[in-house]
N, CA and C atoms as a LAMMPS dump frame, in Angstrom:
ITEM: TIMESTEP
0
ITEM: NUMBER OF ATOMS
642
ITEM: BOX BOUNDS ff ff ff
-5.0000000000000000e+02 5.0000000000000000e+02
-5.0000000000000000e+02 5.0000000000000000e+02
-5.0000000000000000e+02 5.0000000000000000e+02
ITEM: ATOMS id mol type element x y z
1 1 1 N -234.677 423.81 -47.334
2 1 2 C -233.467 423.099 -46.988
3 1 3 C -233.468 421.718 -47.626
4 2 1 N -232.364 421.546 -48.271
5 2 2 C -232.576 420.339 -48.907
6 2 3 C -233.566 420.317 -50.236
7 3 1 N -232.906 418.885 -50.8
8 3 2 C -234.095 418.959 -52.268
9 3 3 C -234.838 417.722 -52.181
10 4 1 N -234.97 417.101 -51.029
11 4 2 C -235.627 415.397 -51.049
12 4 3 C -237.348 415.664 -50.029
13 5 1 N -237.552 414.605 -49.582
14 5 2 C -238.986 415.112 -49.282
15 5 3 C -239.363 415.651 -48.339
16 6 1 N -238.647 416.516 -47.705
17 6 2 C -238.591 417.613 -46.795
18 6 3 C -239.652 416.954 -45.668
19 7 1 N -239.008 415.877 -44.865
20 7 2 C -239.27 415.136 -43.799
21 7 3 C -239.714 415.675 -42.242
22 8 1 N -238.92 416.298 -41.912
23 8 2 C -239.099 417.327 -40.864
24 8 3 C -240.35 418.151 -40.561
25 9 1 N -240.873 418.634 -41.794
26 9 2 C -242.497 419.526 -41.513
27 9 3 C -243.722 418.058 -41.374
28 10 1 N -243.389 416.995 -42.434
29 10 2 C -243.726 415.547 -42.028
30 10 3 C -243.82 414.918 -40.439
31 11 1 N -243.098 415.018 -40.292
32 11 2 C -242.248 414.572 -38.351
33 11 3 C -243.774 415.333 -37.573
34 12 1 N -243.503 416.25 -38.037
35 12 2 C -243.948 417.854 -36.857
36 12 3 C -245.453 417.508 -37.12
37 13 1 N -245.724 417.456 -37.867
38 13 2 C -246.954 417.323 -38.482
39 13 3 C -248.256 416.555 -37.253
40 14 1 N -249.131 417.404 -36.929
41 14 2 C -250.128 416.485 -35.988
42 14 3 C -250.566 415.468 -35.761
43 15 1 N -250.543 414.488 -34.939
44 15 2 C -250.724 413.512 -34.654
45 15 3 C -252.364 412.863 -35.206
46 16 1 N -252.682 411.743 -35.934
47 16 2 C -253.762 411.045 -35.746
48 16 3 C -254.459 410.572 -34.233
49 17 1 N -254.967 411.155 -33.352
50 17 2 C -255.346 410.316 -32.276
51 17 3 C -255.878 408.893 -32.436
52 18 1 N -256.923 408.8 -33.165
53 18 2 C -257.167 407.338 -33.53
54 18 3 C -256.74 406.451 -33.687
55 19 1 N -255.04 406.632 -34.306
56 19 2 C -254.372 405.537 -34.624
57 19 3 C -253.103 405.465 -33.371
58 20 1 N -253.374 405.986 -32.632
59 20 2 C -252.633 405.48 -31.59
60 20 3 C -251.997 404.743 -30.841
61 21 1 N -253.523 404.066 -30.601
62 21 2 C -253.612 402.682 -29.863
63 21 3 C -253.206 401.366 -31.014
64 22 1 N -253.435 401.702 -32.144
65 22 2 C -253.122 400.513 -33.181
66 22 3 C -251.976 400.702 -33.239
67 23 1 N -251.28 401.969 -33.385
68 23 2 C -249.793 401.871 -33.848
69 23 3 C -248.991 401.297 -32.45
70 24 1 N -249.435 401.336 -31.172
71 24 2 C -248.728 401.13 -29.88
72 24 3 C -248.765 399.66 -29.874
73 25 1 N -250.508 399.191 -30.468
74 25 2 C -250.619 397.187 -30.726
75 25 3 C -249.611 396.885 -31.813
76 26 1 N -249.385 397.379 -32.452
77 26 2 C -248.604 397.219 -33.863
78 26 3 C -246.816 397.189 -33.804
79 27 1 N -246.37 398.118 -32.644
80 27 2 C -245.183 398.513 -31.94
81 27 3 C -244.387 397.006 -31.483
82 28 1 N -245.591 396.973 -29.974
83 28 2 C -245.393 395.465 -29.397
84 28 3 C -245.239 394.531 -29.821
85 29 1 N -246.07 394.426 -30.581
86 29 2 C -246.179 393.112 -31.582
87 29 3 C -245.193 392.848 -32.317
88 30 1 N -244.182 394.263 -33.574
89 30 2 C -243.123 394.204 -33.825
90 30 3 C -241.76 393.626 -32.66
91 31 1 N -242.206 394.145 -31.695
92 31 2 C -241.275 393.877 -30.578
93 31 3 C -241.036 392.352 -29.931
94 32 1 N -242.417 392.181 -30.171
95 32 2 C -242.369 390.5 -29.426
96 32 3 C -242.003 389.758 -30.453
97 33 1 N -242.248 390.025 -31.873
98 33 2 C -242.192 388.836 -33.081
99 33 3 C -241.515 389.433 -34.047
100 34 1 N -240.763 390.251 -34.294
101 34 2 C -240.07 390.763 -35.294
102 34 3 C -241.134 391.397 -35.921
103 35 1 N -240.674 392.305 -37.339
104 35 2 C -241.863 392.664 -38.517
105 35 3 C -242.458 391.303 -39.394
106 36 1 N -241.423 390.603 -39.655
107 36 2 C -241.749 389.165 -40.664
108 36 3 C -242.821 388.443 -40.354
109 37 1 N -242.865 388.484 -38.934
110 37 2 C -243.641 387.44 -38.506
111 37 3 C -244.989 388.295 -37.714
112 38 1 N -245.003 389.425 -37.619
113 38 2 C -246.016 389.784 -37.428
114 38 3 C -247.502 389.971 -38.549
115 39 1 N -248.332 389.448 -38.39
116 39 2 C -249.753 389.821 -38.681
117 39 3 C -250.072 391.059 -38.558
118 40 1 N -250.969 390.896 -40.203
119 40 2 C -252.154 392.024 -39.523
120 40 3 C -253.128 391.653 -38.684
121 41 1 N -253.506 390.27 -38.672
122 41 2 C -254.361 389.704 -37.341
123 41 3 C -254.289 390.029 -35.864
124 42 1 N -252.979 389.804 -35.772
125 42 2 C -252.163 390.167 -34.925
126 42 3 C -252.415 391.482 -34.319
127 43 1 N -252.186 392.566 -35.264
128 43 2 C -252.267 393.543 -34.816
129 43 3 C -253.588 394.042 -34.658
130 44 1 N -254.65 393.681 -35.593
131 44 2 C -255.915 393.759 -35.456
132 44 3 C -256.211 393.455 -34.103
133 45 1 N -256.204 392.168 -33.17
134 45 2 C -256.412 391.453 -32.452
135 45 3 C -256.164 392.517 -31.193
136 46 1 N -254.67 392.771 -31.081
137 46 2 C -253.211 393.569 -30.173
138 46 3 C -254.259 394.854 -29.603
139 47 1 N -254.767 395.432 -30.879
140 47 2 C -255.489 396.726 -31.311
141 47 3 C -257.06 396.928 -30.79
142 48 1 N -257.468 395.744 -30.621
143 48 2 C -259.018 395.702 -30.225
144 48 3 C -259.675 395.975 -31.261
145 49 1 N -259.142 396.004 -33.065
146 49 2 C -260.656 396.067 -33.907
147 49 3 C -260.436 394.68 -34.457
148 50 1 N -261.509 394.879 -35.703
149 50 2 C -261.52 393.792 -36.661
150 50 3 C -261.059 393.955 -37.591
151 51 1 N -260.477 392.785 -38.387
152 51 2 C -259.569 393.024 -39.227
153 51 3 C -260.008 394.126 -40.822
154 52 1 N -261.028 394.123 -40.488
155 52 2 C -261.502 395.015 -41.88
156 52 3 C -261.401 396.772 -41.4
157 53 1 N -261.283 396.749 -40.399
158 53 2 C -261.143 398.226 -39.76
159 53 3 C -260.052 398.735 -39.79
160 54 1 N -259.083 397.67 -39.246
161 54 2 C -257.713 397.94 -39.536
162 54 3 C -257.026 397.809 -41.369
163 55 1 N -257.347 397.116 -41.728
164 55 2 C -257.608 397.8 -43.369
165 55 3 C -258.08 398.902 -43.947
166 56 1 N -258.839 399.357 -43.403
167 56 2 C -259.579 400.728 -43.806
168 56 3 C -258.461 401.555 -43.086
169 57 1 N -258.264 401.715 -41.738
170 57 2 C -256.905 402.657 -41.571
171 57 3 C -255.839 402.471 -41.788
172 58 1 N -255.12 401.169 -42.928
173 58 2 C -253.986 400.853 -42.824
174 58 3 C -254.077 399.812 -44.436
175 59 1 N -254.166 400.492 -45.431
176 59 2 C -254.607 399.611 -46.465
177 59 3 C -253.594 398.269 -46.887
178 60 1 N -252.52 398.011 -46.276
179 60 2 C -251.673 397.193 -46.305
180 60 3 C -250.251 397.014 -44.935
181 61 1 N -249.74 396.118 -44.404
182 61 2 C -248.738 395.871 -43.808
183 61 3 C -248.051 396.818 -43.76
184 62 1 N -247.425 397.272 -44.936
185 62 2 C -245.972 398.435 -45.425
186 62 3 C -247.095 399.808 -44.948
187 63 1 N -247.575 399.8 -45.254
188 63 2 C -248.202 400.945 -44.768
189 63 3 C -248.185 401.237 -43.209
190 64 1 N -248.823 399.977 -42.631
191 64 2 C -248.592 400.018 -41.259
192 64 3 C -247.29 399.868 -40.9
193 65 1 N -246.058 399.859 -41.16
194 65 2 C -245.131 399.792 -41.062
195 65 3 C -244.422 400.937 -41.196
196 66 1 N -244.656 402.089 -41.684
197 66 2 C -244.387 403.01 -42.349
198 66 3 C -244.866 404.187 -41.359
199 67 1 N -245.95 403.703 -41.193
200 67 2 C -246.897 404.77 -39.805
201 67 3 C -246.086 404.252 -38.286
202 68 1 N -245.89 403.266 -38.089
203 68 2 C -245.83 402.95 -36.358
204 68 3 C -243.762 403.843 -37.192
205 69 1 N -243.531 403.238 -38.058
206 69 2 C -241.263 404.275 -38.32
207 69 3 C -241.696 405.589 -38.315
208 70 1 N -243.122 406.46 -38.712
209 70 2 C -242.99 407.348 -38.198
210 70 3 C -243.424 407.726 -37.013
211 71 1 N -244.192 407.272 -36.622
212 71 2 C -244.489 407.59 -34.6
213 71 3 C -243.18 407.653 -34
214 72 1 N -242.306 406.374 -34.613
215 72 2 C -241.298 406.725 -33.407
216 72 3 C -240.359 407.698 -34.292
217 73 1 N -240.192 407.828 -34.869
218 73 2 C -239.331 409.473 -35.465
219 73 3 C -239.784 410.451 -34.619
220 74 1 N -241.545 410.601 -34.925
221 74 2 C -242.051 411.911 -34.28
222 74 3 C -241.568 412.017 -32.896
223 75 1 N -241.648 410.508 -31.999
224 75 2 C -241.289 410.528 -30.912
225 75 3 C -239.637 410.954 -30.093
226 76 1 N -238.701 410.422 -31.242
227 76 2 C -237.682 410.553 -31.323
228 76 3 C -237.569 412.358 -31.126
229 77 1 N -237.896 412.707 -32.619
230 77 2 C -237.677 413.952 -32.944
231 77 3 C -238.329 415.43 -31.483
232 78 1 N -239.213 414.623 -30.906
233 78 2 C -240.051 415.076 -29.535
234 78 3 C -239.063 415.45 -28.788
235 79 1 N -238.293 414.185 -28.284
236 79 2 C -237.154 413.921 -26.986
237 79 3 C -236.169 414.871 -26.962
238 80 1 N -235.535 414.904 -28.364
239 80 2 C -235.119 415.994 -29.205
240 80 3 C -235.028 417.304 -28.76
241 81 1 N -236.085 417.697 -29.243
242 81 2 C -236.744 418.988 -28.902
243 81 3 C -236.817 419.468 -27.597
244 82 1 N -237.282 418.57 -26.683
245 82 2 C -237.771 418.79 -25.16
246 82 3 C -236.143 418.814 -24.465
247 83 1 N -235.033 418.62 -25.055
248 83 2 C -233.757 418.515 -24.748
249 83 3 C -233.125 419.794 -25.065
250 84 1 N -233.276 420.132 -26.082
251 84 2 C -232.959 421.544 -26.491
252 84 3 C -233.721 422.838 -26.19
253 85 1 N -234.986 422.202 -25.866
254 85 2 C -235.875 423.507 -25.291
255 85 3 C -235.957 423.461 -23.67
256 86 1 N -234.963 422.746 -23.288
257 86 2 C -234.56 423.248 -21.658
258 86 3 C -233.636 423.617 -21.847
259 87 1 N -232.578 423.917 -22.426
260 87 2 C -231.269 425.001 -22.788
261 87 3 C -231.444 426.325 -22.525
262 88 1 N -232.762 426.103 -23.913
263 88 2 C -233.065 427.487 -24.386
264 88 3 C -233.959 428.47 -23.359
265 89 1 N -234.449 427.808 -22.48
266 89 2 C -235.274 428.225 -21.979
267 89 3 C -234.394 428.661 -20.435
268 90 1 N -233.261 427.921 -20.002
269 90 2 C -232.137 428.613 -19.367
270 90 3 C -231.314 429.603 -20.25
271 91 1 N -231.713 429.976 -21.141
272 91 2 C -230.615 430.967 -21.808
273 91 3 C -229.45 430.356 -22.302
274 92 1 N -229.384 428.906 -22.307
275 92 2 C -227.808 428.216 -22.046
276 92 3 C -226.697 429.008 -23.833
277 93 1 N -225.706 429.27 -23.294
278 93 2 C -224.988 429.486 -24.806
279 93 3 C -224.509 428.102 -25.458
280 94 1 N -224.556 429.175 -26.959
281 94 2 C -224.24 427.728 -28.372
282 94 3 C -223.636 426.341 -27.343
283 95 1 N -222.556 426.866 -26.882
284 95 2 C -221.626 425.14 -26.69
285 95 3 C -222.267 424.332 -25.74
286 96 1 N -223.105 425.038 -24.978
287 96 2 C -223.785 423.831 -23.776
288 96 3 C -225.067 423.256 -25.125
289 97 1 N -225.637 424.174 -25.879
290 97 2 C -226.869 423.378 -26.39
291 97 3 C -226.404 422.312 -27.146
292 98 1 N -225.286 422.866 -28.447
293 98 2 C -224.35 421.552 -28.416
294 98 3 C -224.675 420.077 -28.559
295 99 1 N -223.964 420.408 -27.066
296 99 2 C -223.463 419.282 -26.43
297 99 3 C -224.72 418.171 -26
298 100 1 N -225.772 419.233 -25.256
299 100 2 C -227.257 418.579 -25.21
300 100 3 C -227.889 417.962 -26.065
301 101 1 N -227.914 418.504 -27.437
302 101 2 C -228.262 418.314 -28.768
303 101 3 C -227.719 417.095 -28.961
304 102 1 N -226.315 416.756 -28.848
305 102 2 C -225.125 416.179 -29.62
306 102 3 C -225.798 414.757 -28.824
307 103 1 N -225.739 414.698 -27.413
308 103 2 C -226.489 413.754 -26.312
309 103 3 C -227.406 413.171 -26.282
310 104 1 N -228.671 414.06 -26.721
311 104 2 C -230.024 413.506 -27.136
312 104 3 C -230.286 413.005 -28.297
313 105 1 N -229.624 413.443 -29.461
314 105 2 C -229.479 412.55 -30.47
315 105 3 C -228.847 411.229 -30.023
316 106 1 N -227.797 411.366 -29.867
317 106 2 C -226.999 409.727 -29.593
318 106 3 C -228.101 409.009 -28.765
319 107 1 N -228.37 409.471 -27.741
320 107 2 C -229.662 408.751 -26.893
321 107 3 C -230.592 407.794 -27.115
322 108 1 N -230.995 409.125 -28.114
323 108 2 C -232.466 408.748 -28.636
324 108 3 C -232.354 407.324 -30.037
325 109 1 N -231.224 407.575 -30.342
326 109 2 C -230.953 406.55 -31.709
327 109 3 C -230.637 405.235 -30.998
328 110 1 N -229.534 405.177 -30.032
329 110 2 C -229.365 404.012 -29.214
330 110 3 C -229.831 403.294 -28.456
331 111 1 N -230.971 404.345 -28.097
332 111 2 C -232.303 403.591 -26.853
333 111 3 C -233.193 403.593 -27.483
334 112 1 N -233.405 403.227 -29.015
335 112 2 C -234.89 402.752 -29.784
336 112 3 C -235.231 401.199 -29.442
337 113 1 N -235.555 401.049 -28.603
338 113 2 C -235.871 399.656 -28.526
339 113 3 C -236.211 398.624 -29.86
340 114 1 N -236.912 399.632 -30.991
341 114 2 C -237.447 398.923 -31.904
342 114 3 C -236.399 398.438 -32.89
343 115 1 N -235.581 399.799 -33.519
344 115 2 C -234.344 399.673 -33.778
345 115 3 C -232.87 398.576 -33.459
346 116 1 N -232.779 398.681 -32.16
347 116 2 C -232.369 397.524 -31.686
348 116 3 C -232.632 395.806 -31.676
349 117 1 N -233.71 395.797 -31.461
350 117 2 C -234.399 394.179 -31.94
351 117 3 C -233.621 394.455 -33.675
352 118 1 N -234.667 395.365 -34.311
353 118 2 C -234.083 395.036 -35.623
354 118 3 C -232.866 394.735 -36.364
355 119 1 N -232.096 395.102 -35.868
356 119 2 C -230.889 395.432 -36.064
357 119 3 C -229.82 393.883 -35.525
358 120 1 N -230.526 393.353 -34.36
359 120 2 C -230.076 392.5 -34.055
360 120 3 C -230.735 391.436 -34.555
361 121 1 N -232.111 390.904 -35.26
362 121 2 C -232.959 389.826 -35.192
363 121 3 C -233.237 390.214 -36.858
364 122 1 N -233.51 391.248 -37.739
365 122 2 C -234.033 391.356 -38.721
366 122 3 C -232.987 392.285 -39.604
367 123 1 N -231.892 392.324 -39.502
368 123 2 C -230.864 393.283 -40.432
369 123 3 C -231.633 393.655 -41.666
370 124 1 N -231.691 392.658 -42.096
371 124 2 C -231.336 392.579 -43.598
372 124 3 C -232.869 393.685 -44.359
373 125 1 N -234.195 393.672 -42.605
374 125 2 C -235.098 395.084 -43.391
375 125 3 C -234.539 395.941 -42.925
376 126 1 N -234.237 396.817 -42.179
377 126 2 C -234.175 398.363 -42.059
378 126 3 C -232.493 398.162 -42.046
379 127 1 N -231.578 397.702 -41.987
380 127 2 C -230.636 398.225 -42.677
381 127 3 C -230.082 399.172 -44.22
382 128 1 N -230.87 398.1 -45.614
383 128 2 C -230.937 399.217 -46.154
384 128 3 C -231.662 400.604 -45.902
385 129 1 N -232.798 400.723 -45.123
386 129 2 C -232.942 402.372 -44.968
387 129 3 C -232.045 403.333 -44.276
388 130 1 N -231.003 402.636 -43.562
389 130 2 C -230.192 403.207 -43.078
390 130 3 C -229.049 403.544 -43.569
391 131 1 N -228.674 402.696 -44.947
392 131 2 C -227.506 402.864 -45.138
393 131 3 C -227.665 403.103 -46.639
394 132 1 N -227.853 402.48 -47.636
395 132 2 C -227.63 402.795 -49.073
396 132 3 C -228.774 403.161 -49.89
397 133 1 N -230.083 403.011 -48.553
398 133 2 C -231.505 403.796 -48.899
399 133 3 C -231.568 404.666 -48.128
400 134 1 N -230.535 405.438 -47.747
401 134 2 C -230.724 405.936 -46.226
402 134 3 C -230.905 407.388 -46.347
403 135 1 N -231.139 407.877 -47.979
404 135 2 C -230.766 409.382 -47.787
405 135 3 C -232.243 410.269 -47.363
406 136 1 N -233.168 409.708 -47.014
407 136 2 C -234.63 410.462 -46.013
408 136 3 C -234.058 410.631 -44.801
409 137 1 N -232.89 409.353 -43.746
410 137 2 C -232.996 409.522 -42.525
411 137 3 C -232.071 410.573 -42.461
412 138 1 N -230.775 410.567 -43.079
413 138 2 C -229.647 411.642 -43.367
414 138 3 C -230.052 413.263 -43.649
415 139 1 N -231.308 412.914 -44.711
416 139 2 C -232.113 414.868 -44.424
417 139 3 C -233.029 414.924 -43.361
418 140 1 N -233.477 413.723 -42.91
419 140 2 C -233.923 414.789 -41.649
420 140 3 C -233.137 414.986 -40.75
421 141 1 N -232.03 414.604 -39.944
422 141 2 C -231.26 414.817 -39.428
423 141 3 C -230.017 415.927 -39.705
424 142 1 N -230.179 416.174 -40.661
425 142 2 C -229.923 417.445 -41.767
426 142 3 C -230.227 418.626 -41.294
427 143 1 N -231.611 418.593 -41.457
428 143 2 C -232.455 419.991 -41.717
429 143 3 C -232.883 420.122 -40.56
430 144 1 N -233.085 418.987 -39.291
431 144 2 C -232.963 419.294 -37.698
432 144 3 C -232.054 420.264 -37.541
433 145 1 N -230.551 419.656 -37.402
434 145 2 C -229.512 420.311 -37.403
435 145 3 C -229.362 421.923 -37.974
436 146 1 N -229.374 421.921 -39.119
437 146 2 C -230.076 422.954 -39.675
438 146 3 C -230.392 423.747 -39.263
439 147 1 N -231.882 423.103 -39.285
440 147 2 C -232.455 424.501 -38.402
441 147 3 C -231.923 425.042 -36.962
442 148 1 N -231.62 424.125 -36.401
443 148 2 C -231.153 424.528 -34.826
444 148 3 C -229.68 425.103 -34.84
445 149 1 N -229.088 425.338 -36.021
446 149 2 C -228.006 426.283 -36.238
447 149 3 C -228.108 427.428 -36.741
448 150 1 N -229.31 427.381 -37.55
449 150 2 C -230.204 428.739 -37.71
450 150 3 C -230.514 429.563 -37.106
451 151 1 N -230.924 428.557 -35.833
452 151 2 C -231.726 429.547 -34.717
453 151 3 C -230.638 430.277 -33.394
454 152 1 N -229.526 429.268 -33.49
455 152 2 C -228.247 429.753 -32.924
456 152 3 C -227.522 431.176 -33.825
457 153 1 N -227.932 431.371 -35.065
458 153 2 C -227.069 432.203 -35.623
459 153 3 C -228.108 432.979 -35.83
460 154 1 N -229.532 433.461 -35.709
461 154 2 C -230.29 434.29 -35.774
462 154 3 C -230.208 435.351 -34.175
463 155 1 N -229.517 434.194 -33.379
464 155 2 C -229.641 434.612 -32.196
465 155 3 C -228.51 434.963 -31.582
466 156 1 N -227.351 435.201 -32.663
467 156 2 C -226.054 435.428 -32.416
468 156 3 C -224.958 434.823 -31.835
469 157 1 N -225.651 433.81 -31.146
470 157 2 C -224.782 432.758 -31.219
471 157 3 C -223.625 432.111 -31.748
472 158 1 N -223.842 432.145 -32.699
473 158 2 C -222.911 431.104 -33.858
474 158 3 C -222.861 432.241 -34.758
475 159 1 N -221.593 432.37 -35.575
476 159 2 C -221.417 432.977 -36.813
477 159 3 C -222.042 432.762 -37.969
478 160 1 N -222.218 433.637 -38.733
479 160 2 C -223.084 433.435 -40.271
480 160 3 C -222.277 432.234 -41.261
481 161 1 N -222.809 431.005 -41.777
482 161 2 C -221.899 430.507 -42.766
483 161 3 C -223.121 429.69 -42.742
484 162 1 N -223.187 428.824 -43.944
485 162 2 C -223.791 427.545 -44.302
486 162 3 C -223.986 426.224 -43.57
487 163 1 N -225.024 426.048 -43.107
488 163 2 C -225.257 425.118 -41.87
489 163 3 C -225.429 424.076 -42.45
490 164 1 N -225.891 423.496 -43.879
491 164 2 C -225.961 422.067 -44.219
492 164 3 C -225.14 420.961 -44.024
493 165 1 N -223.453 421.543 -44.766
494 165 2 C -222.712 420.522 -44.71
495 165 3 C -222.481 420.156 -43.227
496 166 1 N -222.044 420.922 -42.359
497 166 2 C -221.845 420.539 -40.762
498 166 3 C -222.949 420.048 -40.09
499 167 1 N -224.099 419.871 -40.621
500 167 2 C -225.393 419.757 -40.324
501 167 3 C -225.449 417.883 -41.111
502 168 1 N -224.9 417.859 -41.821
503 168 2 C -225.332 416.781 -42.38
504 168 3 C -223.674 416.187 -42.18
505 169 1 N -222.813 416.258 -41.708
506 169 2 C -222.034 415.974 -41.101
507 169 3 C -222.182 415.402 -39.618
508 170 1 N -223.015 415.77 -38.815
509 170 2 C -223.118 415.4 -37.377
510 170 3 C -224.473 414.464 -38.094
511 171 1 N -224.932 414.878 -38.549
512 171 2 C -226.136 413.9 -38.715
513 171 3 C -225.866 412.33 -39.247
514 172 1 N -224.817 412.288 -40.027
515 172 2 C -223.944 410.887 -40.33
516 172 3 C -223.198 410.754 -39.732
517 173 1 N -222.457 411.28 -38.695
518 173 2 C -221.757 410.881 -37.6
519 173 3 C -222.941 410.034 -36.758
520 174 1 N -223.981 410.68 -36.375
521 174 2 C -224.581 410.522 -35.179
522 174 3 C -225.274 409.025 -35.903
523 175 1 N -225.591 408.58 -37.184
524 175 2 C -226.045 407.871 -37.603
525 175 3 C -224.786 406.549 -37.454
526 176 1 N -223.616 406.728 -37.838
527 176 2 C -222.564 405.413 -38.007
528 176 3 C -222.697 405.097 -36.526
529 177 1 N -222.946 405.811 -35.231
530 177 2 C -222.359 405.689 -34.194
531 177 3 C -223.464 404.74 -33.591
532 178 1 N -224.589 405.295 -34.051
533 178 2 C -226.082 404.034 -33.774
534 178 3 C -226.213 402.739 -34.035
535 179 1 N -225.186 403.11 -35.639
536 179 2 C -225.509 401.537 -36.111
537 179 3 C -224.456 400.979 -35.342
538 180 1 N -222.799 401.646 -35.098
539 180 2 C -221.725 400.24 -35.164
540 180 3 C -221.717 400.726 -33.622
541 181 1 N -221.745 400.105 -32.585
542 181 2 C -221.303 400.038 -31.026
543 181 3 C -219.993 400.011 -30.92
544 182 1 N -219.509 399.183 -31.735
545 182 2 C -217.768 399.137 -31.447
546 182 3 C -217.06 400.468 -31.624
547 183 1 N -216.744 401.966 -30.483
548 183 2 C -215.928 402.392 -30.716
549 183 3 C -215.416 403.154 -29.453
550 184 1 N -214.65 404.026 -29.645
551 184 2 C -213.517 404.215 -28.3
552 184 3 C -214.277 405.816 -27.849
553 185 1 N -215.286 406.234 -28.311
554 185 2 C -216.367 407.176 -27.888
555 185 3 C -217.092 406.538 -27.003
556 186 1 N -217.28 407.525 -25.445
557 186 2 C -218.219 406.484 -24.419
558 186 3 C -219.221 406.693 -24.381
559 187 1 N -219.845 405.754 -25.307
560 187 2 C -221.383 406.231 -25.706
561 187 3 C -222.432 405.636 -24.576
562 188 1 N -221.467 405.145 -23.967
563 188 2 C -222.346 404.791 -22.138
564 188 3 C -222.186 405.117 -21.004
565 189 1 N -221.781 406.828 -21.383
566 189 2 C -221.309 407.405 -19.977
567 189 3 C -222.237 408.835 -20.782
568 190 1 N -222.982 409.198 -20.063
569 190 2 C -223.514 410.66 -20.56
570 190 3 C -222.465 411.935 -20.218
571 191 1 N -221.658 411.571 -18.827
572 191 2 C -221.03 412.511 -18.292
573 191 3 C -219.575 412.543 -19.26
574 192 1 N -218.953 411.608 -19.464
575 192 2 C -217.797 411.081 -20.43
576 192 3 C -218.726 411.592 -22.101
577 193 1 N -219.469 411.492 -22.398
578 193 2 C -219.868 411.449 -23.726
579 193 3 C -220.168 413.489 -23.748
580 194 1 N -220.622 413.93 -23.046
581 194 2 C -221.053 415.339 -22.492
582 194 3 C -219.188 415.803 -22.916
583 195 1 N -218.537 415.67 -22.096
584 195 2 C -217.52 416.004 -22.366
585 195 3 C -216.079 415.724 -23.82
586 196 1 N -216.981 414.467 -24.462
587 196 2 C -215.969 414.44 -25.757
588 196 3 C -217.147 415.494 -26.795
589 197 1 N -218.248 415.74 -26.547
590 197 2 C -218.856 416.646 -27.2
591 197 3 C -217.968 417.728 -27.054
592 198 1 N -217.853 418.305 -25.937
593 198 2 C -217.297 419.775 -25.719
594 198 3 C -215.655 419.624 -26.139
595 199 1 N -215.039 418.165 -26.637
596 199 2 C -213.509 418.264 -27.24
597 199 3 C -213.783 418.661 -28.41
598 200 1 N -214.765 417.588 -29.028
599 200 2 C -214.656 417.374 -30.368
600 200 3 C -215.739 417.462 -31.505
601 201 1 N -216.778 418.087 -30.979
602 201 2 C -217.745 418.161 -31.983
603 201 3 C -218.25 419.336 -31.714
604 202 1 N -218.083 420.474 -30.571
605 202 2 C -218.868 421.845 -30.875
606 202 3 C -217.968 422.872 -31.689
607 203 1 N -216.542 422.343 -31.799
608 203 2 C -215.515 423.169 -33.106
609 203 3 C -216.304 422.563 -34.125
610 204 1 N -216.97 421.984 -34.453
611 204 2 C -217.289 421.834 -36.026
612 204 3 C -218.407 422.866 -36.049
613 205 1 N -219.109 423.757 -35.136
614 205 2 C -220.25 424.397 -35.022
615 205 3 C -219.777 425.565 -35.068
616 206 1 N -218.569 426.05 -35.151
617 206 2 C -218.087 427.466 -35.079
618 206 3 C -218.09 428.622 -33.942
619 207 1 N -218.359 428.138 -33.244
620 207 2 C -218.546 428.473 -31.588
621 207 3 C -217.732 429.442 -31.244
622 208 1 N -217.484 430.86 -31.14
623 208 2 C -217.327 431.845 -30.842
624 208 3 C -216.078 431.567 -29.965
625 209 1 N -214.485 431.703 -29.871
626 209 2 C -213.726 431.368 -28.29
627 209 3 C -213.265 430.195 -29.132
628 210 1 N -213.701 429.409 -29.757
629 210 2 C -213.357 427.353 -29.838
630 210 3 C -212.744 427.124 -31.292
631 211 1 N -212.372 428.279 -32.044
632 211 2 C -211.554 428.592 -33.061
633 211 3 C -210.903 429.1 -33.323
634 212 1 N -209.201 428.252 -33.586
635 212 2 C -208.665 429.118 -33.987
636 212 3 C -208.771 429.918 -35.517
637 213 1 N -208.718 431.323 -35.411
638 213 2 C -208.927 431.572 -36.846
639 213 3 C -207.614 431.825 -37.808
640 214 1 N -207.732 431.744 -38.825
641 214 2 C -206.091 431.263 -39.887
642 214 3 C -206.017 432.723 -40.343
């Protein structure tokens, strides 16, 4: 799926235990002081080693920077999962998973704590990854999608057709809606937001009943 660096088997990919606790000192630390102003001392310190240890697992800043954006993806991408695999595990049909799906994404993007500081205190770094460097966050959110329309249409669910574009359609929806707050979607009502899912975004999924056909 996709032709870029197929992010998603990345995401999934097993956890380092070791670096745990550094990436959680490394987290905070982003949190209390921005990225700019954080140290590797800092995090060395945060972390309980010495600074030559944390070099050896982290051969530079960007690196460590790079590891704590993916913890919270993996973590992200977790919440995710554990959202859609209580659906599935009620049997729920296509339009309720949806909607769950549609929910836990928005959620999970809007309640990044880390994201948020940034966004408000440091724009000018992770904005471009979001927006005109942004095409890694756009395929994984892609090939999530993706796949979980796959698994709806393996399972009869959903009709046979090409899951990318609608896939990478909700995935840049779900992305503009993280970055800009200003809009007339109630992205602070789960029960209100649950229900403009079921107006307006499980017809783009082809949902069996929720189309008219021409």
């Amino acid at each position: 799926m996709g032709a870029l660096a197929q992010l998603l088997p990345l995401v999934r990919s097993p956890r380092r235990d070791q670096d745990q606790s550094v990436l959680a000192a490394a987290l905070q630390a982003f949190l209390d002081f921005g990225i700019k102003r954080t140290s590797m001392v800092e995090v060395a310190r945060r972390g309980g080693l010495s600074l030559a240890t944390l070099y050896r697992r982290f051969s530079s800043k960007s690196d460590l920077i790079q590891a704590v954006g993916l913890l919270q993806t993996r973590e992200f991408i977790e919440s995710v999962d554990a959202a859609v695999q209580r659906q599935v595990e009620r049997d729920a049909g296509a339009e309720d998973q949806i909607v769950e799906l549609f929910v836990a994404f928005l959620d999970g993007l809007r309640g990044n704590e880390l994201l948020d500081r940034l966004l408000n205190t440091e724009p000018e770094i992770v904005l471009p990854y979001l927006t005109t460097q942004g095409a890694p966050v756009i395929e994984l959110g892609r090939d999530y999608l993706a796949e979980f329309i796959t698994r709806l249409q393996d399972e009869g669910k959903l009709p046979a057709y090409d899951p990318l574009p609608v896939a990478e359609m909700i995935a840049r929806t779900s992305l503009s809606l993280a970055l800009t707050p200003q809009t007339v979607i109630p992205l602070g009502d789960d029960t209100a937001l649950r229900r403009y899912a079921r107006d307006h975004v499980v017809v783009s999924f082809r949902v069996p009943g929720t189309v008219t056909e021409s």
